[in-house]
C-alpha positions as CSV (number, residue, x, y, z in Angstrom):
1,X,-9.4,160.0,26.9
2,X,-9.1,163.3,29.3
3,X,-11.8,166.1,29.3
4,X,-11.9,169.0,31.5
5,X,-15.5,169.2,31.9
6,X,-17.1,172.1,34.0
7,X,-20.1,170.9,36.5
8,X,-21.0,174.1,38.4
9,X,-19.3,177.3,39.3
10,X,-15.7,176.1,40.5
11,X,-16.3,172.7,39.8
12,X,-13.7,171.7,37.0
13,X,-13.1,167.9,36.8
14,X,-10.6,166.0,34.9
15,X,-12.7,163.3,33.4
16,X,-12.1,160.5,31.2
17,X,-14.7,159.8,28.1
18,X,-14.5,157.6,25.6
19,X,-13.0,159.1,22.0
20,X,-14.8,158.8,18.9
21,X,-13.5,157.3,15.9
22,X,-13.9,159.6,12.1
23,X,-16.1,158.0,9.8
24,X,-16.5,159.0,5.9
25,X,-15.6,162.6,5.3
26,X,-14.2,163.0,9.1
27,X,-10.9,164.0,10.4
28,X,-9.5,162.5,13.7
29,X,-6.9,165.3,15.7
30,X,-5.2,164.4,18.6
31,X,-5.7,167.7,20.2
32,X,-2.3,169.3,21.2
33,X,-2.4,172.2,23.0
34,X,-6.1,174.7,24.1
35,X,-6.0,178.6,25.1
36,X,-8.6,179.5,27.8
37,X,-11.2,182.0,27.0
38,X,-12.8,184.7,28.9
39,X,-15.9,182.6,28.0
40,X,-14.4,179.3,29.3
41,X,-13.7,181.5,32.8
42,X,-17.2,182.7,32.9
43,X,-18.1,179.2,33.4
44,X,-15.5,178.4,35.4
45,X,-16.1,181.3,38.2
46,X,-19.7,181.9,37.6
47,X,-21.3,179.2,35.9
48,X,-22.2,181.5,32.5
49,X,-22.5,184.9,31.5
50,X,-25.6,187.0,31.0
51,X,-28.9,184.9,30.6
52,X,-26.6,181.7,29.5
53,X,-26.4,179.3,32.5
54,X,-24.6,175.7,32.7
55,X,-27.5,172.7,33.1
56,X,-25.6,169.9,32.4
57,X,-21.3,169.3,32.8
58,X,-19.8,170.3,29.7
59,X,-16.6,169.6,28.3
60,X,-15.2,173.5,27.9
61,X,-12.6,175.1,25.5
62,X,-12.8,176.2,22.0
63,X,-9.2,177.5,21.4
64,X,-7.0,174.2,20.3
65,X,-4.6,173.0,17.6
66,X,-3.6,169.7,17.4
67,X,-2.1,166.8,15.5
68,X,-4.0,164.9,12.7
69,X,-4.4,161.0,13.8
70,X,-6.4,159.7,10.8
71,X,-8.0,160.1,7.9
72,X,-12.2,159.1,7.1
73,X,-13.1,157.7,3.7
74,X,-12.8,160.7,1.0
75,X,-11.0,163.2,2.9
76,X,-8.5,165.0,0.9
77,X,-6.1,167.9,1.1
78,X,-4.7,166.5,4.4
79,X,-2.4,164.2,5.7
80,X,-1.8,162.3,9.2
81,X,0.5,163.7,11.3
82,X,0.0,167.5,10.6
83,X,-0.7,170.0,12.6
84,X,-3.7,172.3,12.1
85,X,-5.2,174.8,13.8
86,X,-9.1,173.6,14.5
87,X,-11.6,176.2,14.1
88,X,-14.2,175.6,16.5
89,X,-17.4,177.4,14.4
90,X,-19.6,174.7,12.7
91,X,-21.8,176.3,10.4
92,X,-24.5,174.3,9.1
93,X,-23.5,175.6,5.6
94,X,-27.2,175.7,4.2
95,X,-29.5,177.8,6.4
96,X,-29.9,181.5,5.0
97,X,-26.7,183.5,6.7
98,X,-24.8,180.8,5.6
99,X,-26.2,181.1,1.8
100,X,-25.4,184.6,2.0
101,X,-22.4,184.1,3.5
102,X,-22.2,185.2,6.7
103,X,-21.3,182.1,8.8
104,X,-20.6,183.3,11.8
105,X,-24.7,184.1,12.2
106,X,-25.9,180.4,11.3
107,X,-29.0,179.3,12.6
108,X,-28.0,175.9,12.9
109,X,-24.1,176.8,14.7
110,X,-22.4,174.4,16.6
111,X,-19.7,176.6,18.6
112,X,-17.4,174.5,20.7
113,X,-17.9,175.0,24.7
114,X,-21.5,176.7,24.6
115,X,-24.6,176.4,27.3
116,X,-26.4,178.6,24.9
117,X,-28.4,175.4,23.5
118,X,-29.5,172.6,25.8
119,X,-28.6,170.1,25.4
120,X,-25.1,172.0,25.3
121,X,-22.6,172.1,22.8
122,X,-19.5,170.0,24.3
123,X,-15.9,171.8,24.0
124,X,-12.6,170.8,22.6
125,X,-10.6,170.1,26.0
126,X,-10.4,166.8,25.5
127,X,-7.5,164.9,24.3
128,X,-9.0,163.3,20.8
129,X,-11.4,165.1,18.6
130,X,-13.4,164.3,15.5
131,X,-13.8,167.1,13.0
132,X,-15.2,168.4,9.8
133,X,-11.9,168.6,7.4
134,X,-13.1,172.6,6.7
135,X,-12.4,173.0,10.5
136,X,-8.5,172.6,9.7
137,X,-6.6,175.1,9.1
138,X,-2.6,173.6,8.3
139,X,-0.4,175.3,10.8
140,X,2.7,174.3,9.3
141,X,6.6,174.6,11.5
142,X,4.1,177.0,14.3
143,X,4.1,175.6,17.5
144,X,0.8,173.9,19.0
145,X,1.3,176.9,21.1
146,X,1.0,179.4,18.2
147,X,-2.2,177.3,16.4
148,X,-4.3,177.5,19.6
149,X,-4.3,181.2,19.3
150,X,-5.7,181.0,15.7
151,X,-9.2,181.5,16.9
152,X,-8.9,185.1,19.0
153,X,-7.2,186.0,16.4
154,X,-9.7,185.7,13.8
155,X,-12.3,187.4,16.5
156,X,-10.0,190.5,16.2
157,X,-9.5,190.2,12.6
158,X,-13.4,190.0,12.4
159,X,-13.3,193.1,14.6
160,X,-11.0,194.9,12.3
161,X,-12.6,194.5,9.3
162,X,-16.1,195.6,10.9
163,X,-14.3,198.8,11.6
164,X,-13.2,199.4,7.9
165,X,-10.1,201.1,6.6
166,X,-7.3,201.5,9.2
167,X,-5.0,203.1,7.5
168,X,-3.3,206.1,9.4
169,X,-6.4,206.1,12.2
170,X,-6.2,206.7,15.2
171,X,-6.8,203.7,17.5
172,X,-8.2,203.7,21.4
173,X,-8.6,200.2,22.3
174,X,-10.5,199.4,25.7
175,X,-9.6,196.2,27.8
176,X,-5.9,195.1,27.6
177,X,-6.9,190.9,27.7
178,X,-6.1,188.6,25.2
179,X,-8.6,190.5,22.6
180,X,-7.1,193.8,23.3
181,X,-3.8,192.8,22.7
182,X,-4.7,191.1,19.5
183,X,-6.9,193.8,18.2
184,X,-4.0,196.4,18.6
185,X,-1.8,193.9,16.6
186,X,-4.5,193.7,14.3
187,X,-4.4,197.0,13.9
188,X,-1.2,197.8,13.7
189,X,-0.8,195.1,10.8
190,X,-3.8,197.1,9.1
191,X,-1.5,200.5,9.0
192,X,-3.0,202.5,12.5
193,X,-0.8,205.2,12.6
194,X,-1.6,205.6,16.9
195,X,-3.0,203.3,19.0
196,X,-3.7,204.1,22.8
197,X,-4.8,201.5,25.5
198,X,-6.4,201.0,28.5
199,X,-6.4,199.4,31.2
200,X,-6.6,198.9,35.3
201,X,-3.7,196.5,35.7
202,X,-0.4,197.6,35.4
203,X,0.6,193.7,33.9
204,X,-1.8,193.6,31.2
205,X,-0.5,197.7,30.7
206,X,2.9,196.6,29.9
207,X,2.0,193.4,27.6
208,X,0.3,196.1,25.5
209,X,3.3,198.6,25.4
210,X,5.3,195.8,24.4
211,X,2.7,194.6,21.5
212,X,2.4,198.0,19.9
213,X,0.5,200.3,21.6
214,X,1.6,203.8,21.5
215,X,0.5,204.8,24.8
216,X,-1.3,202.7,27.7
217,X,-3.4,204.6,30.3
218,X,-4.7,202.8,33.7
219,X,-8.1,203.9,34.2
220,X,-8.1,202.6,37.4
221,X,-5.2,204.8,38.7
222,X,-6.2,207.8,36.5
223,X,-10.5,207.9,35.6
224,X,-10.3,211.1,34.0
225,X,-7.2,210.4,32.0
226,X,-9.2,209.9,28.6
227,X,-10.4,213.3,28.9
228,X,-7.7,214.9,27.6
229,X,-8.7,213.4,24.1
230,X,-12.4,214.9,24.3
231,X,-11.2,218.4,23.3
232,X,-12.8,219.8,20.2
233,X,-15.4,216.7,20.0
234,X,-12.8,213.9,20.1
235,X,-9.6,212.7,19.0
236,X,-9.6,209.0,17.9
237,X,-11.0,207.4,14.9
238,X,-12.0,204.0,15.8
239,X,-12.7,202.2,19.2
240,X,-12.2,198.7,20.1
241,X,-14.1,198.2,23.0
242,X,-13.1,195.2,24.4
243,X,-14.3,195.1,28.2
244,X,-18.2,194.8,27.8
245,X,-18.1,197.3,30.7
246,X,-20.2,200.3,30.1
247,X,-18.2,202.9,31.9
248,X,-15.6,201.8,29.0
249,X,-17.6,202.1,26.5
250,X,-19.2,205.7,27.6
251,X,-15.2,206.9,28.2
252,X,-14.2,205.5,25.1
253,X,-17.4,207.7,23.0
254,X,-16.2,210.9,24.9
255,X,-13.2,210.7,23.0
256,X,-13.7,209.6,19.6
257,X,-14.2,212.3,16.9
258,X,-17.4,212.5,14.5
259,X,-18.4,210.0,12.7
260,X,-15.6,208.0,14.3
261,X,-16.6,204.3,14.6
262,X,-17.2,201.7,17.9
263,X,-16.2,198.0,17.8
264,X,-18.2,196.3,20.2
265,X,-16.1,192.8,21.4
266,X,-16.8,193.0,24.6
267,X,-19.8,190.8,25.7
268,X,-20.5,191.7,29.2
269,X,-24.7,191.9,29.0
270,X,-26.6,194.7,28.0
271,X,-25.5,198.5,28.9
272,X,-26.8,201.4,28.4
273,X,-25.6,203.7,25.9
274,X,-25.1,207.5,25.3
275,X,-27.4,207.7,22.7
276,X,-27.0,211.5,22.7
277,X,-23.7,211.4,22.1
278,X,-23.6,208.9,19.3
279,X,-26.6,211.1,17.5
280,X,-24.6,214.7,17.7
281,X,-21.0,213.0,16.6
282,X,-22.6,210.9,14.1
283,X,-20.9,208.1,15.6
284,X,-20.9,204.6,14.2
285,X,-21.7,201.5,16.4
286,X,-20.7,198.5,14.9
287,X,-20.8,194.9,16.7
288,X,-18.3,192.1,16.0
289,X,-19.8,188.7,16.8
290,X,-17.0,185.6,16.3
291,X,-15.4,185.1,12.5
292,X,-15.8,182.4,9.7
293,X,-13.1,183.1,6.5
294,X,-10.3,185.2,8.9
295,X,-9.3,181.7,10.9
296,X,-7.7,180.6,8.1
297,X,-5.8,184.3,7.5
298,X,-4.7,184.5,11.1
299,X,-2.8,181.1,10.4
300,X,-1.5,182.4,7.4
301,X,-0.7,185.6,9.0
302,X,1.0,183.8,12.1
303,X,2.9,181.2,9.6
304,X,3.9,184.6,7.3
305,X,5.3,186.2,10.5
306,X,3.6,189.2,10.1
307,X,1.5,188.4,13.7
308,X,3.4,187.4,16.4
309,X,1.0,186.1,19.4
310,X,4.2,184.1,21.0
311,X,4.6,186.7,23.7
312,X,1.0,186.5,24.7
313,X,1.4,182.8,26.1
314,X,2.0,183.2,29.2
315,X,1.7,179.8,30.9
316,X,1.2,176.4,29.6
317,X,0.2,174.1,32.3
318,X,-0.6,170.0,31.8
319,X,-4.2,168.3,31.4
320,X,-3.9,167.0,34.8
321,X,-3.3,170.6,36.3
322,X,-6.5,172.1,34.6
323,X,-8.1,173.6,37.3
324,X,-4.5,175.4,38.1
325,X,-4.5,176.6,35.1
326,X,-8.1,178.2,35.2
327,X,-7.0,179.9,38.3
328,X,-4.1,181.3,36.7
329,X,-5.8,182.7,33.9
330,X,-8.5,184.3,36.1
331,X,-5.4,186.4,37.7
332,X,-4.9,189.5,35.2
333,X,-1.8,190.5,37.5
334,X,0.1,187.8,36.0
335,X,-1.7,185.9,33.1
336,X,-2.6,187.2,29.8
337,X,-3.5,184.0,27.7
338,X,-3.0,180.3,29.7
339,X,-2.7,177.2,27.6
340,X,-3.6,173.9,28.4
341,X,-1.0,171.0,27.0
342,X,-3.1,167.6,26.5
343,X,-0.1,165.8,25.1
């Protein structure tokens, strides 16, 4: 089978590995369709992010749906030729975040696509997988399309539930990728009665105007823009900050009122912080770190029709033109989420 397997910094090989079969209690997907991540560019362009370097190939990706292919012994609830969604968390189900519930900080994970561990976690880019069946999550008449997205979705669902009740808030959401975008539909679908965005293309400006935000502001054209919402100690209610850039985040605290509250997405390495500011407004920081139960609700929303991530693919490129396709999605001016097609 096909894997897009990552070697060094711009080193992306199409590479053929040998598929597993499922045994007892497994699930075999022919995997259909994969989003790229700003995770899987980081090790595309730059060979890891932070402290987490590549030290062995790696099969990337993390964001795929695909089509059942067969059954293991005692499986039940599914049925060949379905397609699911295929969350990529792995919890080990027993250490003690998972007994209490809170998955996503397992000591035992096993995240698709990560260097964090050595020897590293291998992705889902590759054209057959073998899963847990709690991984599935039936995507019923969406398109493969569609089901890839389930998992940034379910980041920004996590994000919105960290930042509590929405209802009539006002909404500034920093960094207008893939995550932004979601996290103002998020929003939106949680009742936000304004949500501003921002920006420094005007491509990624316009996807947001045309996903729900209220008003989109390039920083890069306009710095000082946001300053306009610092009068009488702030304006907005909740921040997404979804850059990982500090300068974003420091903006983005100007302008929220007291006891307003940040949602940290962005994972761009440490930054520092203006701790004054956050004392004297009372402000909240709050960080959102992946998802476990909202996969399943983003499906749910997305097969509902109450989330509509359609016009947020953007390209969707065969296996064999991979590395195009990374290249594409590293270009904000005209790519907001790329898709890979394995079948």
């Amino acid at each position: 089978m096909k894997s897009v397997v990552i070697h060094a910094p711009r080193d992306l090989r199409i590479e053929e590995r040998e598929a597993a079969s499922p045994g007892p209690g497994e699930v075999g997907i022919t995997v259909a369709a994969g989003g790229i991540c700003g995770s899987d560019l980081h090790y595309y362009n730059h060979g890891g992010f932070g402290s987490i370097r590549l030290r062995e190939p790696m099969v990337l990706g993390h964001e795929v749906s695909g089509f059942i292919s067969a059954l293991g012994a005692g499986v039940e609830g599914l049925s060949t030729g379905d397609l699911v969604a295929v969350s990529p968390s792995r919890p080990c189900h027993t250490c003690t975040y998972c007994q209490k519930g809170q998955h996503n900080h397992c000591l035992n994970m096993r995240f698709y696509g990560s260097a964090m561990p050595f020897p590293h976690i291998q992705g889902a880019f590759q054209q057959q997988l073998v899963v847990d069946p709690r991984q599935c999550a039936p995507a019923g008449d969406l398109s493969p399309g569609e089901a890839a997205m389930a998992e940034p979705l379910a980041v920004c669902l996590h994000g919105a539930r960290q930042a509590g009740e929405l209802l009539g808030k006002r909404v500034l959401v920093t960094g207008c990728g893939p995550i932004g975008l979601l996290c103002i539909l998020a929003a939106r679908r949680a009742g936000a009665a304004e949500i501003v965005a921002t920006d420094l293309t005007g491509f990624t400006l316009q996807m947001a105007r045309e996903n729900g935000a209220d008003r989109v502001i390039n920083t890069g054209d306009t710095p000082d823009a946001l300053s306009a919402y610092e009068a009488d100690k702030g304006y907005f209610d909740v921040l997404f900050e979804c850059t990982g850039v500090a300068r974003a985040l420091a903006g983005g605290i100007a302008a929220l009122r007291p006891r307003g509250v940040i949602v940290q997405l962005g994972l761009g390495g440490d930054m520092t912080l203006p701790v004054q500011a956050l004392t004297a407004k009372e402000l909240q920081l709050r960080g959102s770190f992946r998802f476990h139960e909202e996969f399943v609700t983003g499906v749910e929303l997305m097969r509902k029709g109450l989330i509509d991530v359609r016009p947020l693919i953007t390209q969707t490129l065969g296996v064999d033109e991979a590395v195009k396709a990374f290249d594409l999605a590293s270009d904000r001016s005209q790519a907001m989420k790329a898709q890979i097609s394995f079948v």
